[in-house]
N, C-alpha and C positions, 0 to 999 in steps of 0.2 A: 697704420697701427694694427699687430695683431690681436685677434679674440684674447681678451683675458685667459689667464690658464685657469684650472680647478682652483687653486687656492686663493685667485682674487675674486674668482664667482661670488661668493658672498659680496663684497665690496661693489661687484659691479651690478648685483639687485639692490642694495641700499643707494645707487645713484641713482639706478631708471625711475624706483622706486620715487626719489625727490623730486626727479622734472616731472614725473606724474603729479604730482602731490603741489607743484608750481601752475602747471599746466591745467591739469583743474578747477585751482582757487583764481583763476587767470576768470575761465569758465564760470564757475559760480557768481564770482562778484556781479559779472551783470544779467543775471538768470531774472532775478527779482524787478529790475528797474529797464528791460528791454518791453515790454512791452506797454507799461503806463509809457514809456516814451512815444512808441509808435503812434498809439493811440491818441497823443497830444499832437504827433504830428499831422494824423490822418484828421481830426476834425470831430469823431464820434464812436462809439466804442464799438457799433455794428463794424464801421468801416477798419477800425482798429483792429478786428479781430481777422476780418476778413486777408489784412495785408500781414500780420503775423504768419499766418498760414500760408501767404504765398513766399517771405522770407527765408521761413523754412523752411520752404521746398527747395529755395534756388541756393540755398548751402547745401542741400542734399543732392543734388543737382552738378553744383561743382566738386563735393565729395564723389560724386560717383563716378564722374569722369577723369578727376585727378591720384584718390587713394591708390588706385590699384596702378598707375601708372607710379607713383612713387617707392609702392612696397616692393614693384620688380627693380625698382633705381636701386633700393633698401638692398635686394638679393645679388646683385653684382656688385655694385661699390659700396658696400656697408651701413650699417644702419645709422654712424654718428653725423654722418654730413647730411640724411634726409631729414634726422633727427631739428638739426639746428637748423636748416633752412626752415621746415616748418614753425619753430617755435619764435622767429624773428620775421617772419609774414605773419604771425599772426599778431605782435609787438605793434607792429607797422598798422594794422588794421583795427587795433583798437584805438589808436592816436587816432586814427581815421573817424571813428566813430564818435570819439570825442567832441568833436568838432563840426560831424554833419549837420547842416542846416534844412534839412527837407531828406523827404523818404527816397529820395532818387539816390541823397549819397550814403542813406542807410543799406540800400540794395547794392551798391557798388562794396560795402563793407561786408555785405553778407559774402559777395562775391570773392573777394581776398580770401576770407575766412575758411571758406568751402575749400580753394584753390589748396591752402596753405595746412588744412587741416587735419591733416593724417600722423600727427603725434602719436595718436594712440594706437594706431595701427601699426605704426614701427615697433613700438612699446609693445604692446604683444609678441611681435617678433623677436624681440631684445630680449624678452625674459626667456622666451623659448630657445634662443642661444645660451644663457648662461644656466638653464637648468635643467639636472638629466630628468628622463622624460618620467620616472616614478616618481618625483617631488611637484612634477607644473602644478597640478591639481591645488597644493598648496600655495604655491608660486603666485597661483594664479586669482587664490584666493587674498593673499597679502597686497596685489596688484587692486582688488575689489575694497578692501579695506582703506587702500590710500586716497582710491577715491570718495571711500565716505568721509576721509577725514579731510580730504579737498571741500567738500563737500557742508563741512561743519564751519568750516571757516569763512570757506567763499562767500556764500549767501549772506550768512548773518554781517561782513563785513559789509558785504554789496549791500543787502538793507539799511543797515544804519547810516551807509553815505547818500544813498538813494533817496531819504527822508532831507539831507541837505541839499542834494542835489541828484537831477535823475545823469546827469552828465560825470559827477566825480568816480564812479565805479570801473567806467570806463579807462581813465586816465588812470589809475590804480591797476586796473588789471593789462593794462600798455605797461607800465612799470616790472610787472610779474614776469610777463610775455618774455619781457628783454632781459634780465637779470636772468631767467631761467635760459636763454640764451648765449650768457657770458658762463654761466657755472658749465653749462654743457662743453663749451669749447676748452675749458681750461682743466676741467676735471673728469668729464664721463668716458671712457675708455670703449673702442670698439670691440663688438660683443660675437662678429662674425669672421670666422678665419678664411683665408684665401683660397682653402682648398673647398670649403662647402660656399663658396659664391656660384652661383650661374651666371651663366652667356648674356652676354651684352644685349641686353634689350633692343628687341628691332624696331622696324615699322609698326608693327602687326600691336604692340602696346599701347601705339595712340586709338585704338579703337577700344571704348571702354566697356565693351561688351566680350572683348576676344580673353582678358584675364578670367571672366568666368568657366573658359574651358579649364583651368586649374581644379574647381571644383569637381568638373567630371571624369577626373581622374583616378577621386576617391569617394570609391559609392557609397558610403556612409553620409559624408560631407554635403555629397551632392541630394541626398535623400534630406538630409536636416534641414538645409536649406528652405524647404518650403515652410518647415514648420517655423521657421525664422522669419519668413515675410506674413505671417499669421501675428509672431508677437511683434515685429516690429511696429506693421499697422495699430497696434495695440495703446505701442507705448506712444507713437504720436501725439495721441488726446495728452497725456501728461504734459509733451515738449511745448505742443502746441497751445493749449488752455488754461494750466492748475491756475495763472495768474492772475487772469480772462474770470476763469469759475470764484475762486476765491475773493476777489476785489466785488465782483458783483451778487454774489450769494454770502461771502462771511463777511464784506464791507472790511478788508483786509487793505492795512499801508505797505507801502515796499517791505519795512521794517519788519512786521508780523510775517511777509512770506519768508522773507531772509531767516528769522527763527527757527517757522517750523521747514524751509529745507535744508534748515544747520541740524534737526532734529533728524528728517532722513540721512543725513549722513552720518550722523554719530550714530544710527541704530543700525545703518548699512555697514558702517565699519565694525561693530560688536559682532554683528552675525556672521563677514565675512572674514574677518581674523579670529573668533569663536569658537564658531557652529557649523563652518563648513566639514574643517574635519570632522566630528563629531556625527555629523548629517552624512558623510560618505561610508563612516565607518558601521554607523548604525541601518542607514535605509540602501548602501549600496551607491554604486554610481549614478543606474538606469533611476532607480530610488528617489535621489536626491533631485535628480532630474526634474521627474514627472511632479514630483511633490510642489520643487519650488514652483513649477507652471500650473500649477492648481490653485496654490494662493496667491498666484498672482490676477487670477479669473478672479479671489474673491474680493483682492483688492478693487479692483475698477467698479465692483458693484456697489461698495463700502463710499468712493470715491462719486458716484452718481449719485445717492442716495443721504451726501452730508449735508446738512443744513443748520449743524455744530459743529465745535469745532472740536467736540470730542468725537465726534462719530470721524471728521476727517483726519485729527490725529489716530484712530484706530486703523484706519486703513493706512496709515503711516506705519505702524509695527506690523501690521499683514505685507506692506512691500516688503518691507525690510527680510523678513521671513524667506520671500519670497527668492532673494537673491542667492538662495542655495545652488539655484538651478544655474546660473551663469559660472561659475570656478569648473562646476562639474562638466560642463561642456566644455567650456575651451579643453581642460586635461584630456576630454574624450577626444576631440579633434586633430588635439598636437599629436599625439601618439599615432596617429592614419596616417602623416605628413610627411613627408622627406624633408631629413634638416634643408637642401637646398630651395625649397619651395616654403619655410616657415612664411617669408614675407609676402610671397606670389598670394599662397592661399588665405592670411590676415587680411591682405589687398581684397583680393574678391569678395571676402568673408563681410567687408565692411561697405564693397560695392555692391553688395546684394541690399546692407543695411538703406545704402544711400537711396538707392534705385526705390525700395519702398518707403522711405524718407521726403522722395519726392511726389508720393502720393499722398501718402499719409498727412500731411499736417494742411493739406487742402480740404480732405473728405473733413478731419475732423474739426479746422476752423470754420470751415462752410456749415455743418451739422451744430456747430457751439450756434454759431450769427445766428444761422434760420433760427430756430428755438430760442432764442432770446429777441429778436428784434420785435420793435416796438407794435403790436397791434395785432402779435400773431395770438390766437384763441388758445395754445396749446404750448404754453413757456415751459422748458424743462433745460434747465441748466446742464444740466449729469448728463443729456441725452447724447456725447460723444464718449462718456464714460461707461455707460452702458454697451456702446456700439464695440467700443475697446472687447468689455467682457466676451464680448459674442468673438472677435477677431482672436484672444487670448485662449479662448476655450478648445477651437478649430486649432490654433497652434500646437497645444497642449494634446491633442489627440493624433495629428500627424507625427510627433515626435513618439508615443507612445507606441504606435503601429512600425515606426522604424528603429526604435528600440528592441520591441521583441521580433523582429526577425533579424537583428543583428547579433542577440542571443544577449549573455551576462555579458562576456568578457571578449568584445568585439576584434577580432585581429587585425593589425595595420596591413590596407588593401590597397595598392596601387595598380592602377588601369594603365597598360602598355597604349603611347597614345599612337 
């Protein structure tokens, strides 16, 4: 099938746009109710928090060694077939989890997940096929939007079945998985033409460290990059804990986190179908940048420091806030990239995320446990949110340092390899 022409590009962001918008509610629904699960499985909530953190590592784990191997699959044989094989391993992996009887086959689910996980990563690629490269910014911002309203739905569904059952979310989001699976094959059109594919991926792919030479291709990219293992560290405390912090600091049910992470998404959606423009046009790109990685240092601090739930709803409108910075960079990114490499470098881009994914939700489920376990003199709940502030602040400054020597209006650089 070839790329969409110009005049079904619309058509064909209004589909990527919906298996996003599947594939997240897919995601959300068991955001809420993964961890009181674990936690029932493991015996106690030290240990419970402890094995969260290692869960998450070993999806980040098998994201790092499989994204980048699928975004090069993406960059030669198209993005619709990497698209639906992921989206139908991960179908397959929530029935899986439905049904696990002990944490061993929670970890084999993680493992599918990780393997099969690279929806979004194509999805970046996909939009960056069907949009010229002066609108991605927006693009890219509608793609940030659909996630919040993934995001509105998921949770608060995922909660209120959670309170029936910590197992129905799953089965619910195995339903999601798969129908977004059938709609993909029967209606999403492939978004990459034959003449901007690359070479049949070698050997040299299964090494999941050799796609980050993509990176150093483009010194911009390759410069951002650190400041990206600065926030990614960052955001782990959220992936790893809010549930962890909230159940034992707000005395919070599945139900109540389902709420307030239906609340981030409807204010992530406002801000990023909103304010992005608004925020590029006003503070600039490098602008929008810096700004949104500043409230996001204030969020974590706002985030350590709740002990209402008005103080943690407020650091809910400082995230949200905060989501200026992410449209603004992917737009700065696409633009440095050879259409042939959209998917190579999304790949890396998300095996850099994976690669700190599988640090990050050990330091900070480790740093949650210690601090909260029973009998220690010095109990601080926040204490990996805090830790976050420190990881987001250092991010926040590496990108500033490689912003201004890349100047206002950074020109697309590519490195002869």
């Amino acid at each position: 099938m070839r790329a969409p022409p110009a005049s079904r590009r619309p058509a064909a962001l209004v589909f990527i746009l919906l298996t996003v918008l599947l594939d997240v509610m897919g995601l959300g629904l068991i955001i809420p109710v993964f961890p009181p699960l674990v936690t029932e499985l493991a015996g106690s909530p030290t240990a419970g928090a402890q094995f969260v953190g290692l869960f998450t590592a070993v999806y980040a784990l098998m994201q790092f060694v499989f994204a980048p191997i699928l975004g090069a699959l993406s960059d030669r044989y198209g993005r619709r077939p990497v698209l639906l094989a992921s989206l139908t391993g991960m179908g397959l992996d929530y029935l899986l989890l439905t049904v696990a009887p002990n944490l061993w086959w929670l970890l084999l689910g993680r493992i599918i997940a990780g393997m099969t996980g690279a929806s979004i990563t194509v999805a970046n690629a996909y939009l960056a096929d069907v949009t010229p490269p002066e609108n991605r910014a927006r693009s890219f911002g509608l793609l940030g939007a659909t996630f919040g309203v993934g995001f509105i739905l998921g949770p608060a569904l995922g909660g209120v079945l959670g309170d029936i059952s910590l197992r129905l979310p799953f089965l619910v989001a195995a339903g999601l998985a798969l129908l977004n699976a059938l709609y993909g094959f029967f209606v999403l059109p492939e978004s990459l033409s034959p003449e901007n594919r690359g070479a049949r991926p070698g050997q040299g792919v299964l090494n999941p460290l050799a796609p980050l030479g993509a990176l150093g291709r483009y010194p911009l990219v390759r410069n951002l990059a650190a400041a990206f293992i600065f926030i990614g560290l960052a955001q782990q405390a959220i992936f790893s804990t809010w549930v962890l912090f909230t159940e034992r600091v707000l005395g919070w049910s599945p139900a109540q986190n389902g709420v307030a992470l239906a609340v981030v998404g409807l204010l992530g959606a406002i801000v990023q179908a909103g304010l992005v423009g608004t925020a590029m046009r006003v503070l600039g790109e490098r602008g929008a940048i810096i700004t949104g990685l500043l409230l996001g240092v204030v969020q974590y601090v706002l985030l350590g420091a709740a002990r209402t739930d008005a103080t943690l709803y407020a650091s809910i409108v400082v995230g949200a806030l905060a989501g200026i910075a992410g449209p603004a960079i992917q737009g700065l990114i696409s633009r440095t990239v050879d259409p042939t490499e959209q998917g190579r470098v999304q790949g890396a881009l998300t095996s850099v995320n994976s690669l700190v994914g599988i640090v990050g939700p050990l330091i900070a489920a480790s740093v949650f446990a210690y601090f909260t376990r029973p009998g220690n003199t010095f109990n601080e709940p926040g204490a990996a949110f805090y830790l976050s502030a420190v990881f987001s602040l250092l991010g926040t400054l590496v990108a500033g340092v490689v912003l201004r020597r890349a100047g206002k209006n950074p020109a697309p650089v590519r490195l002869q390899e």
